[in-house]
Structure formats: C-alpha cells, structure tokens
C-alpha positions in Angstrom: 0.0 0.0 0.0 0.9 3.3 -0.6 2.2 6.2 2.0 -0.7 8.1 0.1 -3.6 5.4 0.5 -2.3 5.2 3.7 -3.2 8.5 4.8 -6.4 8.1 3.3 -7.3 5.0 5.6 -6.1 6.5 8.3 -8.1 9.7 8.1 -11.8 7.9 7.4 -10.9 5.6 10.4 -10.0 9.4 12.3 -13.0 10.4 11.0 -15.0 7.6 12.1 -13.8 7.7 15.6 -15.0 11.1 16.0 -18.5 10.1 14.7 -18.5 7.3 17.2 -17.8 9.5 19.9 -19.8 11.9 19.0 -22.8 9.4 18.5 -21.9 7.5 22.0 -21.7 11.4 24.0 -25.2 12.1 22.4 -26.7 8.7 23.8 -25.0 9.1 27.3 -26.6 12.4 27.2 -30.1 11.7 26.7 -29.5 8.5 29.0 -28.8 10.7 32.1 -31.3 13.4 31.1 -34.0 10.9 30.9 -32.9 10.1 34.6 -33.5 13.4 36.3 -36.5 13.7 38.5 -39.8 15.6 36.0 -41.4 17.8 39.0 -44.8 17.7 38.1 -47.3 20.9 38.9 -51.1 19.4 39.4 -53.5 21.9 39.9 -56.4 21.1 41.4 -59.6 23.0 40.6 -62.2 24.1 42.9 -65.3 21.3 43.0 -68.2 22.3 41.0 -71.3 21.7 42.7 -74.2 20.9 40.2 -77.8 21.5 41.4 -80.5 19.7 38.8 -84.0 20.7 40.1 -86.4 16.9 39.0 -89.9 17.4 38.3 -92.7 15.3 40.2 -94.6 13.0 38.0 -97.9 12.2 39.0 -98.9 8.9 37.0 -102.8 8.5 37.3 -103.4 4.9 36.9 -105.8 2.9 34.4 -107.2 -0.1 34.6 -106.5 -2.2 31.4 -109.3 -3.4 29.4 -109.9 -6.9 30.2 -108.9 -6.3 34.4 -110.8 -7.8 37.2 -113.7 -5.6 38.3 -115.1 -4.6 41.6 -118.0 -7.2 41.9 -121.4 -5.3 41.2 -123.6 -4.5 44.5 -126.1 -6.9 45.2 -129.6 -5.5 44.2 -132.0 -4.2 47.1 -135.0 -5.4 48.1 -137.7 -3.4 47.5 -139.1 -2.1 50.2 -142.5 -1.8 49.0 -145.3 -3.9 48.2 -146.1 -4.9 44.3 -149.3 -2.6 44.5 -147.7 0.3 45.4 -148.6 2.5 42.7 -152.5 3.4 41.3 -151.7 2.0 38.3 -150.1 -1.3 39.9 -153.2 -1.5 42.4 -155.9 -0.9 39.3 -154.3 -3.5 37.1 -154.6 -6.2 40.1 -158.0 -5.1 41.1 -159.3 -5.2 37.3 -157.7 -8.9 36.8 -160.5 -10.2 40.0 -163.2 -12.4 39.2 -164.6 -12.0 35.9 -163.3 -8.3 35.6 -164.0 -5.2 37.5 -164.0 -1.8 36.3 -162.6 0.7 38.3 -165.0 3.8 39.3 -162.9 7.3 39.5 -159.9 5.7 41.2 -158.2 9.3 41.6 -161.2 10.9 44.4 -159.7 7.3 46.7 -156.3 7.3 45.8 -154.2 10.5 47.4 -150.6 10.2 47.5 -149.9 11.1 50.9 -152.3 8.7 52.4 -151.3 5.2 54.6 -154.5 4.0 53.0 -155.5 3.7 49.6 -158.5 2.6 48.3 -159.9 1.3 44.9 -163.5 1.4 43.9 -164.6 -1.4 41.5 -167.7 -3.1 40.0 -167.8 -6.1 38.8 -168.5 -6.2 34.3 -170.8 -7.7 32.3 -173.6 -8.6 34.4 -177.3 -7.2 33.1 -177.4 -5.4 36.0 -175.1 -3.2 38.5 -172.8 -5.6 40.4 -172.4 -4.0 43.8 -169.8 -1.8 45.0 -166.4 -3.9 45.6 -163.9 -1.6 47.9 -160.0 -2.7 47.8 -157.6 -1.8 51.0 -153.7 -0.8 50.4 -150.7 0.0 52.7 -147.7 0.2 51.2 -148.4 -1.7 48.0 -149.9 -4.7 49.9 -153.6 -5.5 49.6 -155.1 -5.8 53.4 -158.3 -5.9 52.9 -161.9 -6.3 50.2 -165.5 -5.5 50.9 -168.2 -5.6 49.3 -171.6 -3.9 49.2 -174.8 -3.8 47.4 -175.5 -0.5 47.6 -173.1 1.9 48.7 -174.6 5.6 48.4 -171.0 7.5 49.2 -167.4 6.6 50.3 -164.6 8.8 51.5 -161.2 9.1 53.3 -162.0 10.5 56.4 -158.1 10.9 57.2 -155.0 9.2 55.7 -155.8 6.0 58.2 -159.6 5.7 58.1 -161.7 5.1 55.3 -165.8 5.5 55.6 -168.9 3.9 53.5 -172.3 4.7 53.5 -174.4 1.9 52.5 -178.4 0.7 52.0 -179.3 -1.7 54.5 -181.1 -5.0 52.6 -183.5 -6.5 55.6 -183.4 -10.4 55.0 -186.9 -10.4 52.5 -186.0 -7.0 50.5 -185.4 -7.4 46.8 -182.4 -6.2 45.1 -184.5 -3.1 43.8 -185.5 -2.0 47.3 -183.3 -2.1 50.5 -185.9 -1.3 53.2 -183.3 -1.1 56.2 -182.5 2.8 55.8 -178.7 3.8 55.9 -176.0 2.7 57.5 -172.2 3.7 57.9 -169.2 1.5 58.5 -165.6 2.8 58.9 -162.4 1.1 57.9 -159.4 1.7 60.0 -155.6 0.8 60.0 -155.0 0.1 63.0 -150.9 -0.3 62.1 -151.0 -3.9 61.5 -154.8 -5.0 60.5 -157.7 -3.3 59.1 -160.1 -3.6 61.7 -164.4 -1.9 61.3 -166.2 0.4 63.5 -169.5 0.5 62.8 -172.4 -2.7 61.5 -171.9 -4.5 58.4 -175.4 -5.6 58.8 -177.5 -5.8 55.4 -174.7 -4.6 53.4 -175.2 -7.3 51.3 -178.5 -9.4 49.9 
C-alpha cells in the first residue's frame, strides 16, 4: 500500500472515531437526562357543585281493558209492596173475578195517604154488580168488601176510610133495601184493618 492510501485509511478511520464519539456522548446524554426527576405541577380545581331541580310526575293509573272488576252491588230489596202505585193497584183489582171496572180511582187514591183505596164493580152482568172496595198499605192489599148499595165513600183521614151503604133486611129485593142507611168505617189500626160501625144488610 501506498504512504498516500495510507493516509487516506487512516483519516476515514480518524473520522470515524470522531463520529463514534460523537454518537456515544449524544446517547449518554439523553440516557442521564431521561434520569432526572420531572417535577410535576397538578393543579387542582375548585369542586363544582351541580344543582338539577327533578320534576314530580304524577302517574294517574288505568285499569286495562280486560282487568278484574269490583264485583257489582247486590240488588236491594224493594221495600214496597207490588201494589204500590195506582196504576199497579188498578191492574190487580181489574184482573179479579170476571173483571172489575174501576169507578174514578183518583177521588180514593191521594198520595200522601197510609190508605189507599180502589173502587170497582164487577163487568158484564145485566145489572149493577155492587160496590167492591180494595184496602192498600204500602203496595200490599189488606183488605176487600163488598156492598150492594153503597150511596157514598170517602177518606175521612189518611188511616180511616168510611162507606155509607143501603141496608137489605133479609126479604128486601135487590131493587129495594128497606133497612135505611148505614155507615161503616175502615181503619188501619198499624198492622190490620179492623171496622167500627155494623156491616149488617150490606149485602142481599
């Protein structure tokens, strides 16, 4: 080799060296940089208290189609009789025997009255069938009598009821009661309807 190849070798190895050195200080330096304590600053920031104002929900309820109802109240008796009304009375008076016609049922029937009465006479017989008087108390029938000539009948009060009637002696015919007048009063007593006064010849 050459003294002038020489020098050449000898410089790039030189020049290599330095590189190294370079290269390995660099290293070592970031090697004991990377070891120093980092001091770290945390700053802590005030709490933040957050207020959220909830609205209350009222949730009405419905019952579902198809749920279980409440079981229906038992129906009450009622607490009157079946006759309780005019009408009620003058269908069951005109169904009696053969028929009966009512006579002006409105002059014996007043509403605020513990006694009604119904005036009837029998139908289709040739001649008049007698007078037929029908007792009721709240809607029950409690009593029936009967006359062959009643002249007049009224309601003396709300409890008492009075007829005036031809008195038939035993050998009168139906045309003439010879007995004169008589009156007979029907009274409810509360629990029974009881007479004051002679049913005597009120019939043939």
């Amino acid at each position: 080799m050459s003294s002038k190849n020489r020098k050449i070798l000898i410089g790039v190895i030189s020049g290599l060296a330095v590189v190294g050195v370079v290269l390995l200080a660099f290293v070592l330096g970031r090697g004991c940089s990377s070891e120093n304590p980092t001091v770290t600053v945390t700053t802590t920031s005030s709490p933040t208290v957050s207020t959220t104002k909830t609205a209350a929900t009222t949730t009405t309820s419905t019952a579902t189609t198809g749920a279980a109802q409440a079981p229906a109240p038992a129906p009450q008796p009622n607490p009157h009789g079946p006759y309780y009304t005019m009408s009620a009375a003058i269908a069951y008076v005109e169904a009696q025997g053969g028929g009966m016609a009512t006579i002006d049922p409105g002059t014996l029937w007043q509403p605020g009255s513990t006694l009604h009465v119904i005036h009837a006479t029998p139908v289709g017989g040739a001649s008049y069938g007698g007078d037929f008087y029908y007792f009721f108390v709240d809607g029950y029938l409690v009593g029936e009598h009967s006359f062959t000539s009643a002249q007049s009948a009224q309601l003396v009060d709300n409890v008492t009821f009075a007829v005036t009637f031809d008195v038939y002696l035993p050998a009168d015919p139906h045309c003439c009661p010879t007995g004169g007048l008589s009156t007979v009063q029907f009274i409810w007593n509360g629990s029974d309807l009881v007479t004051s006064g002679s049913m005597q010849g009120a019939t043939m």
